[in-house]
VEXKEGU-787303 format. One record per residue: residue number from 0; residue in three letters; chain; x, y, z of N, C-alpha, C in turn. Coordinates in pm, whole numbers. Layout:
// residues N
 seba timar nuvex    n.X    n.Y    n.Z   ca.X   ca.Y   ca.Z    c.X    c.Y    c.Z
  NUM   ALA     A      X      Y      Z      X      Y      Z      X      Y      Z
...
// end
This chain:
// residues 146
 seba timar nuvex    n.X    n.Y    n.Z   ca.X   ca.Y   ca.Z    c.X    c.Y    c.Z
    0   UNK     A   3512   1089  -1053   3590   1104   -933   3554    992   -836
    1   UNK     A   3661    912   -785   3610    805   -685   3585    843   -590
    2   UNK     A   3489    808   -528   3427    849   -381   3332    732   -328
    3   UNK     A   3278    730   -197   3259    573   -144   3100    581   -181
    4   UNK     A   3063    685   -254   2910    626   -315   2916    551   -411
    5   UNK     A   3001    597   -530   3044    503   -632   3098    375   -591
    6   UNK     A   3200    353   -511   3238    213   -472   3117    154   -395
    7   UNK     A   3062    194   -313   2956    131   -275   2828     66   -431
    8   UNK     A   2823    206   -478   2730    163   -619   2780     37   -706
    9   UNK     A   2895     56   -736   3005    -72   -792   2938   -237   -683
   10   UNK     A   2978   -163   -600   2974   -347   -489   2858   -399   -550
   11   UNK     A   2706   -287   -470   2605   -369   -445   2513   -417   -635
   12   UNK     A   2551   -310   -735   2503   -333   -828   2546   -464   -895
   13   UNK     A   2726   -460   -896   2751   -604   -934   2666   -694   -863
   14   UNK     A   2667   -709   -729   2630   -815   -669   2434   -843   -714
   15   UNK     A   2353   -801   -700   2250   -766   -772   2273   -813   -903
   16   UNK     A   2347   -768   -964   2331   -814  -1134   2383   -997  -1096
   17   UNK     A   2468  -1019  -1025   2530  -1161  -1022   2430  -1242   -984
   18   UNK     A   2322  -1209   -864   2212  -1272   -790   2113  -1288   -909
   19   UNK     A   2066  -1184   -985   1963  -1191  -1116   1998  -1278  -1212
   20   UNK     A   2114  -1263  -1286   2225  -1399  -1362   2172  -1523  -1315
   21   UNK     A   2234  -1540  -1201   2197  -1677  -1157   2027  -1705  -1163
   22   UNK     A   1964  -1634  -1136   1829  -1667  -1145   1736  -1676  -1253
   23   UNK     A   1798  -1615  -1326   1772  -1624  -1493   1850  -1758  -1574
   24   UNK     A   1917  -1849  -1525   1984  -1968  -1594   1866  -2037  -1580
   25   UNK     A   1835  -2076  -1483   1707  -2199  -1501   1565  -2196  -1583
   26   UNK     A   1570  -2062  -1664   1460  -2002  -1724   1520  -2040  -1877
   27   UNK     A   1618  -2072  -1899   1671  -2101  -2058   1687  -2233  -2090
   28   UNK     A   1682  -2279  -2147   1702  -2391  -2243   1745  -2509  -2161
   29   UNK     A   1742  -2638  -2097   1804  -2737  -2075   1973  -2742  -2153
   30   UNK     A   2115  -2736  -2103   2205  -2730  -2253   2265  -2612  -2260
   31   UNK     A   2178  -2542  -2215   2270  -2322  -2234   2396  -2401  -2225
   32   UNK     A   2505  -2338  -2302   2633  -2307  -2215   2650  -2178  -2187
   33   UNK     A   2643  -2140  -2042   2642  -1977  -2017   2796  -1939  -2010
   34   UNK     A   2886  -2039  -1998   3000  -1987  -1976   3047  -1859  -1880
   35   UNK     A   3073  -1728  -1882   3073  -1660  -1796   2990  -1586  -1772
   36   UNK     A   2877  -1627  -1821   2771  -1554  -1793   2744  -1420  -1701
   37   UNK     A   2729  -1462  -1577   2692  -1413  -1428   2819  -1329  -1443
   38   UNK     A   2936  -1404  -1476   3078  -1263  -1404   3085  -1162  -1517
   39   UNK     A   3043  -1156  -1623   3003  -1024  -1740   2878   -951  -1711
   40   UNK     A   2788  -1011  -1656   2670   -942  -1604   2721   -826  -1508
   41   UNK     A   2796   -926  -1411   2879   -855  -1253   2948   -743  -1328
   42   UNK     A   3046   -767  -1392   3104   -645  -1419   3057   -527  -1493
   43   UNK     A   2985   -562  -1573   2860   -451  -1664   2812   -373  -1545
   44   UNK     A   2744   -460  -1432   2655   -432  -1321   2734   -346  -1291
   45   UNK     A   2841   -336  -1197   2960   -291  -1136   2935   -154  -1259
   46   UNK     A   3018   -122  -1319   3074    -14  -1401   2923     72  -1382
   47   UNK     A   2794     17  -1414   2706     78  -1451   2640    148  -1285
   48   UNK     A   2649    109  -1206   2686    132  -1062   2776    231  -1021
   49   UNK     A   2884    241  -1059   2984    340  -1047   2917    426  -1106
   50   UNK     A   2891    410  -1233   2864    554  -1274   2760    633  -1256
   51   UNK     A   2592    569  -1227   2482    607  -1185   2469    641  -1024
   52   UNK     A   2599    583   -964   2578    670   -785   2661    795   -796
   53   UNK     A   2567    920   -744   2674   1003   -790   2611   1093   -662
   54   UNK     A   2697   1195   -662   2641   1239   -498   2484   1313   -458
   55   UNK     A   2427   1308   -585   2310   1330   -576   2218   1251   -437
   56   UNK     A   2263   1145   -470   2186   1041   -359   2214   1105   -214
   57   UNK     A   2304   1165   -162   2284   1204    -65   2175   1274     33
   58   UNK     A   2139   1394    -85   2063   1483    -58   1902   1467    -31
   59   UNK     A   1862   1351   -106   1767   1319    -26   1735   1175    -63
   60   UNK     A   1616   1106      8   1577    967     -1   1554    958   -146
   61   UNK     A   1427   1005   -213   1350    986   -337   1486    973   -431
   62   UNK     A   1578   1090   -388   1685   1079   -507   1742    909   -518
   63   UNK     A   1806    895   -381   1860    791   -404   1772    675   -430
   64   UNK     A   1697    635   -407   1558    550   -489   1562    538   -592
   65   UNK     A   1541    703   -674   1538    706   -819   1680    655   -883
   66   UNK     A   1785    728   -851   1895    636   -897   1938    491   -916
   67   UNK     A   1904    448   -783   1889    312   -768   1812    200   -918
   68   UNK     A   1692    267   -885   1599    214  -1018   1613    222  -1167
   69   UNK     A   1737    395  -1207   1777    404  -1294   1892    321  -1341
   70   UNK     A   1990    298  -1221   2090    204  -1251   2010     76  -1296
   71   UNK     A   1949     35  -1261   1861   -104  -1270   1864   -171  -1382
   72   UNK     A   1746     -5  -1445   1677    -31  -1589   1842     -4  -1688
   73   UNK     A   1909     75  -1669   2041    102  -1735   2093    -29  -1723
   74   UNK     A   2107   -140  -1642   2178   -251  -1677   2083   -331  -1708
   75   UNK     A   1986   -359  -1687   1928   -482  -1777   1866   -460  -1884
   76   UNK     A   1924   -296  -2008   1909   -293  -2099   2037   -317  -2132
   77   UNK     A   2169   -266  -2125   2297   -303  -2158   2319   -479  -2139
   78   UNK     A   2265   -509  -2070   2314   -644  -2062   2216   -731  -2149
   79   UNK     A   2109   -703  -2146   1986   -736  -2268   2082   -733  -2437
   80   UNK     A   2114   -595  -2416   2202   -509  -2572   2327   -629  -2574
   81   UNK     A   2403   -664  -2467   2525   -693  -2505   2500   -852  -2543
   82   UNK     A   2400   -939  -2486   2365  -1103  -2481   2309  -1108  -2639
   83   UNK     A   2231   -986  -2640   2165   -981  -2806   2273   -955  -2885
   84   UNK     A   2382   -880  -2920   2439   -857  -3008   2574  -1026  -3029
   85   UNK     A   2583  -1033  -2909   2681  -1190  -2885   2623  -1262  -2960
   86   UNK     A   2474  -1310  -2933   2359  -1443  -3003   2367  -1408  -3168
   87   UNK     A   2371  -1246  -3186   2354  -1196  -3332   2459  -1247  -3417
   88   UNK     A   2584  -1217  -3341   2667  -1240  -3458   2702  -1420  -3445
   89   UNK     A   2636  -1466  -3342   2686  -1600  -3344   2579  -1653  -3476
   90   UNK     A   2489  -1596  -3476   2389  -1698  -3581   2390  -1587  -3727
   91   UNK     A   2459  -1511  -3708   2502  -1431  -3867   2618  -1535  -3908
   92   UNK     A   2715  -1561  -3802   2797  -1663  -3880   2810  -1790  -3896
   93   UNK     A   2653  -1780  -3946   2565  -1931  -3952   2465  -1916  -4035
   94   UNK     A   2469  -1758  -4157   2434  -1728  -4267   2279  -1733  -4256
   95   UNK     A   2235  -1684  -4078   2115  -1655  -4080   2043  -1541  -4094
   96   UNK     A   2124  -1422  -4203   2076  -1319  -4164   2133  -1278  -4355
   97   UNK     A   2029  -1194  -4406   2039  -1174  -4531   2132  -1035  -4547
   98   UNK     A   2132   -932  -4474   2183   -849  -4488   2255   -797  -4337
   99   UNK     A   2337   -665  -4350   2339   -604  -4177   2257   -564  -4132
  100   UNK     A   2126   -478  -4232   2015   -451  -4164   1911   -506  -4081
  101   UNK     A   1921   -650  -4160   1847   -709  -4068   1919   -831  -3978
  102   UNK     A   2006   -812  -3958   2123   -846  -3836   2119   -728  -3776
  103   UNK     A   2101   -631  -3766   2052   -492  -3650   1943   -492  -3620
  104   UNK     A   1822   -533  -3694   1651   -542  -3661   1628   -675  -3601
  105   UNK     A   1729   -757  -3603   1777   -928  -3515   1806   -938  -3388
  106   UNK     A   1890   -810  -3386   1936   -795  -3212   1806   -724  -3161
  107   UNK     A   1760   -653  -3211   1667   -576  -3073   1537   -731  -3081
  108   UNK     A   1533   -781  -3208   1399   -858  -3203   1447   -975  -3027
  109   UNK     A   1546   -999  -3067   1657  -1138  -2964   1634  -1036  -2829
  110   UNK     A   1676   -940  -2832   1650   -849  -2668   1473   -884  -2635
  111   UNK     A   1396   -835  -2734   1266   -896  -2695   1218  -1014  -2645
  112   UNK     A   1269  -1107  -2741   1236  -1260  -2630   1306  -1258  -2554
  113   UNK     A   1443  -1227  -2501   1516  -1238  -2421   1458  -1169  -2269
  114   UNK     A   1389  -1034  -2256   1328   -973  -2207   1243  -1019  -2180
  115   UNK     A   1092  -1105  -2305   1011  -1144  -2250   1016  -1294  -2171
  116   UNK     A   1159  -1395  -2148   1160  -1453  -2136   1222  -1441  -1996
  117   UNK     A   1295  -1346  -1957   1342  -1312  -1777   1237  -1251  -1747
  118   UNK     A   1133  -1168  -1763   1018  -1139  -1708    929  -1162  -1652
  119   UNK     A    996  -1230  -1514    896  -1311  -1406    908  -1254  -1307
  120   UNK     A    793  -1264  -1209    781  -1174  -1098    865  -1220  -1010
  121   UNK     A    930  -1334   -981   1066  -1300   -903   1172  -1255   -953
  122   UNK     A   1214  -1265  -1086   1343  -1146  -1145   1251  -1007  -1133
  123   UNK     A   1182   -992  -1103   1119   -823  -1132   1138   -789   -975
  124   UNK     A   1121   -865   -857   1049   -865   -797   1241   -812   -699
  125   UNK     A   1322   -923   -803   1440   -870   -700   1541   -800   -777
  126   UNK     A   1503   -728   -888   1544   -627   -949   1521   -507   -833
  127   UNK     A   1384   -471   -810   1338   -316   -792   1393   -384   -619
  128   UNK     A   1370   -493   -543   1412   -440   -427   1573   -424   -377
  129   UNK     A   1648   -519   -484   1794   -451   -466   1851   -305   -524
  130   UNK     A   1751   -253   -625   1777   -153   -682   1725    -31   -577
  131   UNK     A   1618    -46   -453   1544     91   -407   1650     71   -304
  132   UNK     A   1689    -37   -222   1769    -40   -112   1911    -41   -166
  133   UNK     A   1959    -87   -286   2113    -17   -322   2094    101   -292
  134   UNK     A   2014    181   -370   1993    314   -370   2035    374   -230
  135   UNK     A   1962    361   -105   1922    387    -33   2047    392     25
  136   UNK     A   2098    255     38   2243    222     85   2342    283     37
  137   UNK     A   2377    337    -67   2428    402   -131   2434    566    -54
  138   UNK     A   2310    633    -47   2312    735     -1   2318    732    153
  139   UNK     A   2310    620    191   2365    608    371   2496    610    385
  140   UNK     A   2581    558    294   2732    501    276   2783    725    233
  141   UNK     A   2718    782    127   2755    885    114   2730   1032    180
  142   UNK     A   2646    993    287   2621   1072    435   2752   1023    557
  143   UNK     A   2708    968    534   2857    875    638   3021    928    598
  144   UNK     A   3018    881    483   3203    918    396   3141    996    322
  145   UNK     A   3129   1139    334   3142   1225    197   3236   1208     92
// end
């Protein structure tokens, strides 16, 4: 059901996922072509935003915090899942992979470096504080406009 916690959740999560994107390019390769990188992040961000603000956040602070942080970890595993499975099939059809099984044990290994390779204390650092104050904002926006 649309309501202005969800659109609010939509705004600030895209925007958050777009700010992290960008800050994660200079951590890869000299050469990436990211192509749309940042605006598939945004929209993953977005959807995953909509759906994790829900009127819970109203009711009290901790809630909306916790949500906040859950949306977080919910998109920078989907977006981890979706960059890994893209890289997978690009280098399966490049006959680097002996079977599907281990083109499925390929993607989570690719989420791992991928993970351990954005894992710097300023992507961490502006993960959790756009994620406690989305939150927060979120449940200010759904006190305000029920």
């Amino acid at each position: 059901m649309p309501s202005a916690i969800r659109l609010a959740g939509l705004v600030v999560f895209a925007i958050m996922t777009w700010v992290v994107s960008e800050q994660v390019k200079p951590l890869f390769p000299e050469g990436t072509d990211f192509g749309k990188f940042s605006i598939y992040n945004a929209i993953l961000g977005g959807i995953i935003g909509w759906i994790f603000m829900k009127p819970i956040v109203i009711e009290r602070r901790l809630g909306a915090i916790s949500a906040g942080l859950t949306a977080a970890v919910a998109i920078l595993f989907w977006v981890l899942l979706l960059h890994s499975v893209r890289e997978m099939i690009s280098l399966s059809l490049r006959k680097q992979y002996d079977g599907p099984v281990e083109a499925v044990v390929g993607v989570f290994q690719i989420m791992l470096e991928y993970g351990a390779l954005i894992a710097t204390p300023t992507i961490i650092t502006t993960i959790v504080i756009f994620s406690v104050f989305g939150g927060m904002f979120c449940g200010g926006v759904g006190r305000r406009w029920p």
